[in-house]
C-alpha beads as a LAMMPS data file, in Angstrom:
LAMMPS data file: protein, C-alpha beads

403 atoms
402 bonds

1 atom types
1 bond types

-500.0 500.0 xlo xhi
-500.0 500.0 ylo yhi
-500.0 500.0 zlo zhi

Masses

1 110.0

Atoms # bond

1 1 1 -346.559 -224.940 -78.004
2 1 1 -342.568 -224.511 -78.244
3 1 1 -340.730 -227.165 -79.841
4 1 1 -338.128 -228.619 -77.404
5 1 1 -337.513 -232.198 -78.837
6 1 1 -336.394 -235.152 -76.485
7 1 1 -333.581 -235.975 -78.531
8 1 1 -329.956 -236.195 -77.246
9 1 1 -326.631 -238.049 -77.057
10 1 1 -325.803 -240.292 -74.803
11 1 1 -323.460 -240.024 -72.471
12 1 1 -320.961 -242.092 -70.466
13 1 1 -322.908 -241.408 -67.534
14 1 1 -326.302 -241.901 -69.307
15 1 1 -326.293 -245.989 -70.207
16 1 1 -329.375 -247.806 -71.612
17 1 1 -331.407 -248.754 -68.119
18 1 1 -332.284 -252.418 -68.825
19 1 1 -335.972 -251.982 -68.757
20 1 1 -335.486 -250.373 -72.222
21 1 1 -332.483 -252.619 -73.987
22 1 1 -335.205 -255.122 -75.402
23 1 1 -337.868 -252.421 -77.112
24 1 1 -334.663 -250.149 -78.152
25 1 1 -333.050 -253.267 -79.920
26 1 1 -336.542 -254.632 -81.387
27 1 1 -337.557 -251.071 -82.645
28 1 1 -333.435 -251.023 -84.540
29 1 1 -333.987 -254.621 -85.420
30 1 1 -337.468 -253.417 -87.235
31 1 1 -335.677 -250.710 -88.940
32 1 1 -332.706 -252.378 -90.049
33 1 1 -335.064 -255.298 -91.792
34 1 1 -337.273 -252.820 -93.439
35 1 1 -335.619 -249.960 -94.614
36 1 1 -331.780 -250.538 -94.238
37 1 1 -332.367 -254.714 -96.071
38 1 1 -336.027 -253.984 -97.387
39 1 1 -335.666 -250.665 -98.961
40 1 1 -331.727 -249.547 -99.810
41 1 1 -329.958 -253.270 -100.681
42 1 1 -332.026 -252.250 -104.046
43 1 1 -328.744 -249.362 -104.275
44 1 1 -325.681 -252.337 -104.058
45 1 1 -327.236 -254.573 -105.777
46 1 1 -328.790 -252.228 -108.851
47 1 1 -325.309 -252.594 -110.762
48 1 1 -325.605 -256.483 -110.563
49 1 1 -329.046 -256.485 -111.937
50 1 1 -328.393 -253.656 -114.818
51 1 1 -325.288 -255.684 -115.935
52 1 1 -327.073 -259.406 -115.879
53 1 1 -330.570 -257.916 -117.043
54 1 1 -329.818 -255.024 -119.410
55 1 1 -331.955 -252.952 -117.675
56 1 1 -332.009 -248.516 -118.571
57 1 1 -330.971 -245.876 -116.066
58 1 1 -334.806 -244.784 -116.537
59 1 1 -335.926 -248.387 -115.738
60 1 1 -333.617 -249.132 -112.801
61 1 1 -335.152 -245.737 -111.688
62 1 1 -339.125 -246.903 -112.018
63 1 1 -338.183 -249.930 -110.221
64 1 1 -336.693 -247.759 -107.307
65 1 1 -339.576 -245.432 -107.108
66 1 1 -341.994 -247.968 -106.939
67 1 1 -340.607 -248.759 -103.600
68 1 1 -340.960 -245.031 -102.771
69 1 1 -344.634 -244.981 -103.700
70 1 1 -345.195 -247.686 -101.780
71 1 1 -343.977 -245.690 -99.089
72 1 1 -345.822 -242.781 -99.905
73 1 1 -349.199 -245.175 -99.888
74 1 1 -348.505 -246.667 -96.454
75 1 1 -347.159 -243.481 -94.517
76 1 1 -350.348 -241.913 -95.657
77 1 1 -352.903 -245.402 -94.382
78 1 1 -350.451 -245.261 -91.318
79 1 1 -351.274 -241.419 -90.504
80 1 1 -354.862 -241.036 -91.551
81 1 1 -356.456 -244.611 -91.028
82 1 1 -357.495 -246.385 -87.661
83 1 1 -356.046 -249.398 -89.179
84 1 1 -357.711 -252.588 -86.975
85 1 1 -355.379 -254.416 -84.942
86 1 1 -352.327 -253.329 -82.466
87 1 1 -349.211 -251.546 -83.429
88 1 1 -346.893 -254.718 -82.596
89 1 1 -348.878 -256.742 -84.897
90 1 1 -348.542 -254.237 -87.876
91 1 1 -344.888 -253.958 -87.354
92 1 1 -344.752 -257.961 -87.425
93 1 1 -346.507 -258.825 -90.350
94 1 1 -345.358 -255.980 -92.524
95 1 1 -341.731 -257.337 -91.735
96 1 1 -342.448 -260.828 -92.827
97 1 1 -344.082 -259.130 -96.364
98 1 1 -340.770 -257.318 -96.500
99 1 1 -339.075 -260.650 -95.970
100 1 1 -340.852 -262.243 -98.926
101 1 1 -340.700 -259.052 -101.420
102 1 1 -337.456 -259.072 -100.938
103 1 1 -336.829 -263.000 -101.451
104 1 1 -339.142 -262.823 -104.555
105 1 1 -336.865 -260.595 -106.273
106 1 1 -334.830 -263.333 -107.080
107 1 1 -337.291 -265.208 -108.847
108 1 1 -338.546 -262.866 -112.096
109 1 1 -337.534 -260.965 -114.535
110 1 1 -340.270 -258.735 -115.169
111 1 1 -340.251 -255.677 -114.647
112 1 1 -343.948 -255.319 -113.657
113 1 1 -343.746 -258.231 -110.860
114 1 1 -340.426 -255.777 -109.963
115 1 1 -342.502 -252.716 -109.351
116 1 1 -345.311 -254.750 -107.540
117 1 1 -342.613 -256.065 -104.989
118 1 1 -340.988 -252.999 -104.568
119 1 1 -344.097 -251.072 -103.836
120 1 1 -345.432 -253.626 -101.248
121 1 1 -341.888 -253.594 -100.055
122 1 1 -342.424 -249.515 -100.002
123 1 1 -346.067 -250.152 -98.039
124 1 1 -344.534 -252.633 -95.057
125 1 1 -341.535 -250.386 -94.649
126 1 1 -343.846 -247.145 -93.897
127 1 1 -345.844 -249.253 -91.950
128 1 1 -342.578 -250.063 -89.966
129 1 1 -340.954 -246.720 -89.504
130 1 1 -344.662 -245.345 -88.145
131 1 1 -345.825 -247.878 -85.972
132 1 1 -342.498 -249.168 -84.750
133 1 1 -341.060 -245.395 -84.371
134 1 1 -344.224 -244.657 -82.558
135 1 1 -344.138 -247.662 -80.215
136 1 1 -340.628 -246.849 -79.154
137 1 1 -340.697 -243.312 -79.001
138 1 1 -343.984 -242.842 -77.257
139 1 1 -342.879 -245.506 -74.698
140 1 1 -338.860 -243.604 -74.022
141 1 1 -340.619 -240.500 -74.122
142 1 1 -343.417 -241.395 -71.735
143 1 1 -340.679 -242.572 -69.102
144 1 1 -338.364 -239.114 -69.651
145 1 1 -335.622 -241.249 -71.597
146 1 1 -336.778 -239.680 -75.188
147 1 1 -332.898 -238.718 -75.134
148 1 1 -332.808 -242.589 -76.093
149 1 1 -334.436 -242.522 -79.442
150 1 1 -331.299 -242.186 -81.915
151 1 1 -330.297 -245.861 -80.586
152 1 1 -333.911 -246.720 -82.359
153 1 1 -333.082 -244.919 -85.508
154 1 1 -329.482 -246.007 -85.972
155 1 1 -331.069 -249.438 -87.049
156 1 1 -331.159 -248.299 -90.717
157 1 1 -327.515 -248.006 -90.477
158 1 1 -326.863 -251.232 -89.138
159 1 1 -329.008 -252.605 -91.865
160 1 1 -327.377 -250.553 -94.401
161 1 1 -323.890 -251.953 -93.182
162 1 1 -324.656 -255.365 -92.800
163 1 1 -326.693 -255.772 -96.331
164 1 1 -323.922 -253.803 -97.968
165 1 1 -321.176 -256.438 -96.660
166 1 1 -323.332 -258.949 -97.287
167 1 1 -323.670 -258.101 -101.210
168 1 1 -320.578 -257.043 -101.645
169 1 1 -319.400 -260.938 -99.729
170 1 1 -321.503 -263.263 -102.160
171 1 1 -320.670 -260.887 -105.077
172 1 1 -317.144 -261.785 -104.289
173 1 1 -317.878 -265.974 -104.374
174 1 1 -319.304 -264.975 -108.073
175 1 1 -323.203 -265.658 -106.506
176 1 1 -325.143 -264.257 -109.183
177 1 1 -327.712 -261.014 -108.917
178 1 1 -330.855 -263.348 -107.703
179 1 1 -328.653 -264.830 -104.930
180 1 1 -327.563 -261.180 -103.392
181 1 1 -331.746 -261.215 -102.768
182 1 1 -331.883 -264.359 -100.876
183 1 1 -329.129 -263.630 -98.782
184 1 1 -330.064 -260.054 -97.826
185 1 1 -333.744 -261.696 -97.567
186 1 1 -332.191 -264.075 -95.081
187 1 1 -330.215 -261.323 -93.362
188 1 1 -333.814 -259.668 -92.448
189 1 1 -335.323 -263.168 -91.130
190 1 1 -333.001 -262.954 -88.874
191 1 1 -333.641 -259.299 -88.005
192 1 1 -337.614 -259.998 -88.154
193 1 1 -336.893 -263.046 -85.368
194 1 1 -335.243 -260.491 -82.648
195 1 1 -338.182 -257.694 -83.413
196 1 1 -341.255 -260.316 -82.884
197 1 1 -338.901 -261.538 -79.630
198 1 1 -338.421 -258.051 -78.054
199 1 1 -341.149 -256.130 -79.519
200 1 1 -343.597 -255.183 -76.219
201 1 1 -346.991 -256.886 -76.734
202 1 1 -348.325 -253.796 -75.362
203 1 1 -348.853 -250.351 -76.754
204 1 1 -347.976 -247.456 -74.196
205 1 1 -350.164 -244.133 -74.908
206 1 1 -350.957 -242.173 -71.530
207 1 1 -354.179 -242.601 -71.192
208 1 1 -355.320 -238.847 -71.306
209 1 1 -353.678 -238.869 -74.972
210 1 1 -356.738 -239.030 -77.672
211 1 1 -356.241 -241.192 -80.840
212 1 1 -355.390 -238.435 -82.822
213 1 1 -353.412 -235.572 -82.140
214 1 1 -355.655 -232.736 -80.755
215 1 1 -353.088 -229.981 -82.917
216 1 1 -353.948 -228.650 -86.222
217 1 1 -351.604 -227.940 -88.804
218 1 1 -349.754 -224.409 -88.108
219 1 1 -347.723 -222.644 -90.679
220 1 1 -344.136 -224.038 -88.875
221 1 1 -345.333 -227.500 -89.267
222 1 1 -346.304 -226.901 -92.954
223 1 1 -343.124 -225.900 -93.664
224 1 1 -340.826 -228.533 -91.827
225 1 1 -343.506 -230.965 -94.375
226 1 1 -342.126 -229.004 -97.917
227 1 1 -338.761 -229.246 -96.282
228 1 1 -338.800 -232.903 -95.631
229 1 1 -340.538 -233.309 -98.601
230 1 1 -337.070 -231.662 -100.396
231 1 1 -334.358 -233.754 -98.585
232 1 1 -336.548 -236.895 -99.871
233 1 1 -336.162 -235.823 -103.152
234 1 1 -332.641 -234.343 -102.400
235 1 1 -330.960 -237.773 -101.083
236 1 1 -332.688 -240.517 -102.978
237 1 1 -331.196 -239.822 -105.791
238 1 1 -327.344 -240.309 -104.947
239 1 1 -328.933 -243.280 -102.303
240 1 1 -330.117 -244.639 -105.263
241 1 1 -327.293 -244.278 -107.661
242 1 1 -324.142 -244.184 -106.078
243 1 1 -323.187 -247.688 -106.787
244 1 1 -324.122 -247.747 -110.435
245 1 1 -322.233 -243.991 -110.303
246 1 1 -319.127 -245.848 -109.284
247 1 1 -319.382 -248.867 -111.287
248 1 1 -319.830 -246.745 -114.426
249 1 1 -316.604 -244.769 -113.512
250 1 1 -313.236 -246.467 -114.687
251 1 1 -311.275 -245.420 -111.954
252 1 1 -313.921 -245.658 -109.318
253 1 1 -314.458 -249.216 -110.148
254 1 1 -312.084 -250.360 -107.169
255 1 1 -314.245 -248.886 -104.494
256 1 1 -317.588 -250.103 -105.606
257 1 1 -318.026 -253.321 -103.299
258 1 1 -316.991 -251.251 -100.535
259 1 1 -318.990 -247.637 -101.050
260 1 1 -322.628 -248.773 -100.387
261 1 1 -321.133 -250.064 -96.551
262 1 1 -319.280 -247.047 -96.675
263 1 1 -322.985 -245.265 -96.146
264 1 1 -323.910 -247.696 -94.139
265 1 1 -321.211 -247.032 -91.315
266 1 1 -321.627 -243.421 -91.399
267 1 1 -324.962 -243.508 -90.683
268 1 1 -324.345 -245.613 -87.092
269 1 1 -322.509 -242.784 -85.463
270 1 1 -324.524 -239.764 -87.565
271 1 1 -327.589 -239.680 -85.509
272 1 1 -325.450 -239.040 -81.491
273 1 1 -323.252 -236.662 -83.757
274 1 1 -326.474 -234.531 -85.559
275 1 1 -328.172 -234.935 -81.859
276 1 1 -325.260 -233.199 -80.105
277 1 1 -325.663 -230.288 -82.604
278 1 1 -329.339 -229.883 -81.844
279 1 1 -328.423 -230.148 -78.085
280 1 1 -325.587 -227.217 -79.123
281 1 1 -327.143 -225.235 -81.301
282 1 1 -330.691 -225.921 -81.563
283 1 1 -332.511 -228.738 -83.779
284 1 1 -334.073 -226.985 -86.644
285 1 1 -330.280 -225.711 -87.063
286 1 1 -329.104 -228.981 -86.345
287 1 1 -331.704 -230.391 -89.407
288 1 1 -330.625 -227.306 -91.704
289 1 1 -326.695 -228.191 -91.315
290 1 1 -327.402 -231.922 -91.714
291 1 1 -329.072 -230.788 -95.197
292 1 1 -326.350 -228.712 -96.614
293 1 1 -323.229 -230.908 -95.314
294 1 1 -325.734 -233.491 -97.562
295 1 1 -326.165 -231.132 -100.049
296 1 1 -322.037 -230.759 -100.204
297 1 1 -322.165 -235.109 -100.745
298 1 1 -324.488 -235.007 -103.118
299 1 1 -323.109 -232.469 -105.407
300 1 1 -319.638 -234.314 -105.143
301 1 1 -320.832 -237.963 -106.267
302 1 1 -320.849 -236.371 -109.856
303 1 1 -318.529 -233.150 -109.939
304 1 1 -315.513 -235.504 -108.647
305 1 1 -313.730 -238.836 -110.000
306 1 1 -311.802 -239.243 -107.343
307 1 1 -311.859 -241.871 -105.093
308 1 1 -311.114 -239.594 -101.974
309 1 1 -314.063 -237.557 -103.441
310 1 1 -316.828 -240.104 -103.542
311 1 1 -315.556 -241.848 -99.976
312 1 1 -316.088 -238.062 -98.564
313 1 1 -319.492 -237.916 -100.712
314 1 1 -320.877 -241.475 -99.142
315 1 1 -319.773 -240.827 -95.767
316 1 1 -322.054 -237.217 -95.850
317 1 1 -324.686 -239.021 -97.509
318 1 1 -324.756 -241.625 -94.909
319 1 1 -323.899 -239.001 -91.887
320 1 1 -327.057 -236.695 -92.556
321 1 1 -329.737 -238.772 -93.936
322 1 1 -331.321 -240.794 -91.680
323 1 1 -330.357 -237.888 -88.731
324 1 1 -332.332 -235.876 -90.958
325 1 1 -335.391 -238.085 -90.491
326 1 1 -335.118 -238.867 -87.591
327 1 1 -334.645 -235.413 -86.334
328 1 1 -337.741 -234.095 -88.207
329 1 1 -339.884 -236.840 -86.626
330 1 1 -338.431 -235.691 -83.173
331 1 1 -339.390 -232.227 -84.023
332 1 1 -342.662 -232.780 -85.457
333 1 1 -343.861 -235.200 -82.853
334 1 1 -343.049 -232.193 -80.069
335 1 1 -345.045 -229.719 -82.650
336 1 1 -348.188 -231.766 -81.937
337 1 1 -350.312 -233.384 -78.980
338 1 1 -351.797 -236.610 -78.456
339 1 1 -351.304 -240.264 -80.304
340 1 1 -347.658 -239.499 -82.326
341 1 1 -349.207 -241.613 -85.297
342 1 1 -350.022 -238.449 -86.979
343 1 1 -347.685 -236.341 -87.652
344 1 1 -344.985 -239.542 -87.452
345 1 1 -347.533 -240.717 -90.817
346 1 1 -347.422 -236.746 -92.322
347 1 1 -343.695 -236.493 -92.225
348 1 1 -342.946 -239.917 -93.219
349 1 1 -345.378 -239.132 -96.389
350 1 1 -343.562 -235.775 -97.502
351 1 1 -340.509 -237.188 -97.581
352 1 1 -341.948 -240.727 -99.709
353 1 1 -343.719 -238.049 -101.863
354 1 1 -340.217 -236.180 -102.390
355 1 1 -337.953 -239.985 -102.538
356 1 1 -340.584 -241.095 -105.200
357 1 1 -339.957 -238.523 -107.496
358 1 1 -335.977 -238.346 -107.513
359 1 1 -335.436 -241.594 -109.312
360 1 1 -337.690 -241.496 -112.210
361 1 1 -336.579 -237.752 -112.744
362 1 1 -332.590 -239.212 -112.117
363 1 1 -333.100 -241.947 -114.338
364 1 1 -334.794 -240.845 -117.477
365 1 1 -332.566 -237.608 -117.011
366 1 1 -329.673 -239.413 -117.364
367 1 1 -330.388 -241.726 -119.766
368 1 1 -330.646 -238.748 -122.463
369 1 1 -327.736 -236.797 -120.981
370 1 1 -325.851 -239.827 -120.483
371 1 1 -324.800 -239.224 -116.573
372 1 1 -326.159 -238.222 -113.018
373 1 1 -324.873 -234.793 -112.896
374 1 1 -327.723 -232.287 -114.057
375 1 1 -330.164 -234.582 -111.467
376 1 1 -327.487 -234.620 -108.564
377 1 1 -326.650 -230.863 -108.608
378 1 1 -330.777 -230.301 -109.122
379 1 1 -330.836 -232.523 -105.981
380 1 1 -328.329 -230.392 -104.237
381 1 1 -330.640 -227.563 -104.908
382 1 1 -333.069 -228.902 -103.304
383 1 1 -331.138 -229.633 -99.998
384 1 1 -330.126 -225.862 -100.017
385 1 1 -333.947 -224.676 -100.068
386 1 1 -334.711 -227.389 -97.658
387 1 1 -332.225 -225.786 -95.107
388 1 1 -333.427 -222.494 -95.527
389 1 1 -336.933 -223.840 -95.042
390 1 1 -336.177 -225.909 -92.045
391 1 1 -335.088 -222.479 -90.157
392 1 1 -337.744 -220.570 -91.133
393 1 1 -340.225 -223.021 -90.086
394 1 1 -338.246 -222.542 -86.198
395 1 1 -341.347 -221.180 -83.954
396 1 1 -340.466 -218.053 -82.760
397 1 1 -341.162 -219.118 -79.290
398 1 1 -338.607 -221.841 -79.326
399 1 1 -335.782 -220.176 -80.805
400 1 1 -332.693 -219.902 -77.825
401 1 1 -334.772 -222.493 -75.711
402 1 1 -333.519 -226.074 -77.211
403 1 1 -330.323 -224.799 -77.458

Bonds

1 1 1 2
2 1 2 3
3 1 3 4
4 1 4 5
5 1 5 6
6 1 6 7
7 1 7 8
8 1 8 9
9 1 9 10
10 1 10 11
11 1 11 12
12 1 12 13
13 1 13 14
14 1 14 15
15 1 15 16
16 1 16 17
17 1 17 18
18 1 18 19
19 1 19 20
20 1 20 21
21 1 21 22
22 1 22 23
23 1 23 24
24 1 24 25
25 1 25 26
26 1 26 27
27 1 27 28
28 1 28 29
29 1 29 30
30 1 30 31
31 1 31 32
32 1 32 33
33 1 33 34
34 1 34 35
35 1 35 36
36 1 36 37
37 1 37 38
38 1 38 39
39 1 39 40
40 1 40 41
41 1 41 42
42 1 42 43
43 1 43 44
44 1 44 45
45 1 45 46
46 1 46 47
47 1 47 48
48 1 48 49
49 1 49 50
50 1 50 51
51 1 51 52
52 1 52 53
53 1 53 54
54 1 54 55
55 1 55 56
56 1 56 57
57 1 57 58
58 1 58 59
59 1 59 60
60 1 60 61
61 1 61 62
62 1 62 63
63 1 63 64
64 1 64 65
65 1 65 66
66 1 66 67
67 1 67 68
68 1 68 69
69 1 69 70
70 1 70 71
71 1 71 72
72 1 72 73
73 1 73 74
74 1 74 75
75 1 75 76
76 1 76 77
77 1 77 78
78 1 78 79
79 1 79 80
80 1 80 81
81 1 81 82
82 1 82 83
83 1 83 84
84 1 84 85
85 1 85 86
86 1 86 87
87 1 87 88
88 1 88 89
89 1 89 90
90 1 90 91
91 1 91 92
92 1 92 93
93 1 93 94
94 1 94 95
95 1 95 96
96 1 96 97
97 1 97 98
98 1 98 99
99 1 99 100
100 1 100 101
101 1 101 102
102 1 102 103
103 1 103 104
104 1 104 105
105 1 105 106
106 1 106 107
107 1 107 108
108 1 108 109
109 1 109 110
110 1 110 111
111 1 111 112
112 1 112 113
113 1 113 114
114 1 114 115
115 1 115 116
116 1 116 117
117 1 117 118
118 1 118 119
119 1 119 120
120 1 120 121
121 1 121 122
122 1 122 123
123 1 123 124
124 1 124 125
125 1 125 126
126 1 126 127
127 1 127 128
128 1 128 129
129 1 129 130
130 1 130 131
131 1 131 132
132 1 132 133
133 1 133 134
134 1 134 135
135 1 135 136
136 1 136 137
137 1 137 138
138 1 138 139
139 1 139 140
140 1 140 141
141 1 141 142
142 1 142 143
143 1 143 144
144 1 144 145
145 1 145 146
146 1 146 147
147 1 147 148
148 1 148 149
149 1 149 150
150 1 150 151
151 1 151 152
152 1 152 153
153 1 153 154
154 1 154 155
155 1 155 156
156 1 156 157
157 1 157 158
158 1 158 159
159 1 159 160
160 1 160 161
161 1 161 162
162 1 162 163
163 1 163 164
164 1 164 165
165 1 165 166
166 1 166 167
167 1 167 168
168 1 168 169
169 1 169 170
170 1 170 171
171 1 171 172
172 1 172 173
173 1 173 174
174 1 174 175
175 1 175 176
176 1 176 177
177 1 177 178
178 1 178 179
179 1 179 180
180 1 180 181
181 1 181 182
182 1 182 183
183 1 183 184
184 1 184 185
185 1 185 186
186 1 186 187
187 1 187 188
188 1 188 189
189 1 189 190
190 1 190 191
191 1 191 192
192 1 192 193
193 1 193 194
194 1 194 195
195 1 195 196
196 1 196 197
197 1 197 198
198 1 198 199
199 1 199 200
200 1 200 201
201 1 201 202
202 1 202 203
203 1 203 204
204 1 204 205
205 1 205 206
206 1 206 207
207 1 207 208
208 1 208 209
209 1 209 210
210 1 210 211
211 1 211 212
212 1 212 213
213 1 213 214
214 1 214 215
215 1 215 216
216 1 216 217
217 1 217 218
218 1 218 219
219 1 219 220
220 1 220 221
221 1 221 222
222 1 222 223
223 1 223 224
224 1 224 225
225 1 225 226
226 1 226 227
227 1 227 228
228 1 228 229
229 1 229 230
230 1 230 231
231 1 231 232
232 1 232 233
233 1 233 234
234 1 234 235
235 1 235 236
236 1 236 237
237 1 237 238
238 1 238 239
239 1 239 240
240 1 240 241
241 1 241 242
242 1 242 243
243 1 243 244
244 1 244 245
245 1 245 246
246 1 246 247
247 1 247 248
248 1 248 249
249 1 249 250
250 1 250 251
251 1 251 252
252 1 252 253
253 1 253 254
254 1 254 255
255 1 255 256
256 1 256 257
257 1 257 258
258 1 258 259
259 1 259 260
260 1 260 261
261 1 261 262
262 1 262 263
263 1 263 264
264 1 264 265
265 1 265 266
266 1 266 267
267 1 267 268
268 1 268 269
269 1 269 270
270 1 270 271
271 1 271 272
272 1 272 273
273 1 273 274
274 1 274 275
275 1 275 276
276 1 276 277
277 1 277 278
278 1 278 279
279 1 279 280
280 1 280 281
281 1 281 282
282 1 282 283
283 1 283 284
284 1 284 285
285 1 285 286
286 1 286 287
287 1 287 288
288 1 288 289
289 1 289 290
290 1 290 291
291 1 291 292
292 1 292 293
293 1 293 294
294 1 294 295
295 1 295 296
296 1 296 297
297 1 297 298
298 1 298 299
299 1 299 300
300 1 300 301
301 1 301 302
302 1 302 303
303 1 303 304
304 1 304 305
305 1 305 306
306 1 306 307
307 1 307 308
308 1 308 309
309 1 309 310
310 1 310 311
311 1 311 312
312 1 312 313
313 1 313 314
314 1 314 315
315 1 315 316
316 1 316 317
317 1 317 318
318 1 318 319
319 1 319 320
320 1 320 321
321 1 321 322
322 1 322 323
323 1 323 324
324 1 324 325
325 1 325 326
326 1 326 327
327 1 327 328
328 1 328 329
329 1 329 330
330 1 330 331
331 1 331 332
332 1 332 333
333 1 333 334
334 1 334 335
335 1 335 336
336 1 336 337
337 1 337 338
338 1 338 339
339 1 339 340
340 1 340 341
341 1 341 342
342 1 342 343
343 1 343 344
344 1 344 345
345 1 345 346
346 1 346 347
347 1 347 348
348 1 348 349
349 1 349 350
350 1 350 351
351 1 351 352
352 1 352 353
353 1 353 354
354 1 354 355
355 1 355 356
356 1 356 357
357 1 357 358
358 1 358 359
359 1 359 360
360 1 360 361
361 1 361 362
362 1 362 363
363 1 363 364
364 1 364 365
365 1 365 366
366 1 366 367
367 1 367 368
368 1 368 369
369 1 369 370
370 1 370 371
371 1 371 372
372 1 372 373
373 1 373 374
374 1 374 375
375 1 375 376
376 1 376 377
377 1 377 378
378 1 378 379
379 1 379 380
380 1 380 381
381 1 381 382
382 1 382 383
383 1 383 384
384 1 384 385
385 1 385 386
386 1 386 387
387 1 387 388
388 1 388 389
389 1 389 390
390 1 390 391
391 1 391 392
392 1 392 393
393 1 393 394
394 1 394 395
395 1 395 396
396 1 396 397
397 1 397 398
398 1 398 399
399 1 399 400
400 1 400 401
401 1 401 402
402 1 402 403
């Protein structure tokens, strides 16, 4: 079948119809608790906790992957597993886990109880990017308001911003490293509260949809997976880093309560911007630009010290990332038939398999080289081959027809 994803801007003339406001704001709501709180307020506060608890580059770096293998565990039960219960309930309970993970943090100093809460924090926020993406996007798309679906995704953003402000707030009142956990904890209680509120009770598959998709894997599938799989590994590891980049940077030090919100806002706006592109241009080019204006960030968070330099890096990390996954699960979800729990579970799975992998490599790297650059230029690599792979994996029989 020809990949035409449902995935545009809005417009003026093209407003939220109030029959989808609630699941659109539960389904950002879900994604701002578990991955923008639950998975990347590890990045602002990391600096805090290196500082307080002497931990190594190559330690700070297990820690973070564990969260990634996590994710790499539950987007793989998500895509291959009849897991009992509904979708809603899933997406529930896996954001009150992340709710606690998070909040435990505070309360150890070991770094084995650290990887334990960062994987299970890893496993709920797969669990919520599958089953709440899936909810939402199966219900827009079922109605013919897919165009709809970057207000779902822009959640991350807004829980990037907010946890970033928040940290960077309670830092200021001198609240110590455990603190910055129970606040952003609190931050997605409150995010967790409007997602069980709004959340539908009720699945929406079309009834002529089986459970699983009825496609098998084709060779332009395959290789939007290794692709994905590259800009996991290719982002993580400035995601990551940045802040501890900053704060170990003399004259960078000035920007460092404000870079990690920097991210945050560019994502907001990234994924209508990326979206117009695909509309413009086509979405597998859309996906390869995103990855080399990424690849440009990246590769300036360590070749630069200027503050101009990393604001510029930080707003392309935060304007391509998340439009990068959330364009590939557009595209892969139109690649394939049936139940979108599938290939929604594959994709999110490459790229945990590739975001696992960049800080363990990042940190032990740079703790015998003594900085970030060799792993953040092998990281903009990576983003370079992911492009190339992302337009060679463009069906033949799509190419001028999403345009």
């Amino acid at each position: 079948m020809s990949v035409r994803p449902s995935f545009s801007p809005p417009s003026n003339q093209d407003p939220i119809p109030p029959k989808f406001l609630g699941v659109i704001l539960a389904g950002s709501a879900a994604l701002a608790a578990a991955l923008g709180i639950g998975r990347f307020v590890y990045t602002p506060i990391l600096p805090f906790m290196i500082e307080a608890l002497d931990l190594s580059k190559s330690e700070a770096g297990l820690i973070a992957s564990a969260n990634y293998v996590g994710y790499l565990a539950g987007a793989l039960m998500a895509a291959w597993f009849s897991l009992p219960g509904r979708r809603r309930t899933w997406v529930v309970v896996s954001l009150a886990l992340t709710v606690l993970s998070t909040a435990a943090m505070a309360y150890t100093t070991s770094i084995p109880l650290y990887l334990f809460l960062r994987l299970i924090s890893g496993i709920t926020g797969a669990f919520v990017m599958v089953y709440a993406s899936a909810i939402v996007l199966d219900r827009l798309a079922a109605s013919g308001h897919g165009h709809l679906s970057h207000r779902h995704f822009a959640g991350v953003g807004i829980g990037i911003t907010l946890s970033a402000l928040l940290v960077a707030g309670l830092a200021a009142l001198s609240i110590a490293w455990g603190g910055l956990w129970i606040g952003s904890a609190a931050l997605a209680l409150v995010a967790l509260a409007i997602t069980a509120w709004l959340l539908p009770h009720q699945d929406h598959v079309a009834r002529d949809q089986p459970t699983h998709p009825a496609s098998p894997m084709n060779r332009s599938l395959l290789l939007l997976l290794i692709s994905y799989t590259l800009v996991g590994f290719g982002y993580v590891i400035t995601a990551t880093f940045i802040s501890a980049i900053v704060r170990a940077t003399p004259d960078l030090q000035p920007i460092e309560p404000a870079i990690w919100a920097v991210v945050g806002l560019a994502v907001v706006p990234s994924i209508t911007l990326w979206s117009w592109t695909g509309r413009r241009f086509g979405f597998h080019a859309a996906f390869a630009l995103a990855c080399l204006a990424e690849a440009v960030g990246v590769a300036l968070s360590v070749l630069s010290t200027e503050i101009f330099a990393l604001i510029l890096s930080a707003i392309l990390l935060g304007g391509t990332f998340i439009a990068i996954t959330a364009i590939g699960l557009v595209i892969a979800r139109d690649m394939t038939e049936g139940d979108s729990r599938r290939p929604l579970g594959m994709m999110t799975a490459a790229w945990g398999l590739g975001q696992m992998i960049g800080p363990v490599f990042a940190g032990t790297l740079s703790d015998r080289l003594g900085n970030f650059t060799a792993a953040s230029l092998c990281a903009t690599a990576a983003l370079v081959v992911a492009a190339g792979l992302a337009m060679t994996a463009r069906p033949a029989s799509s190419i001028g027809r999403d345009a």
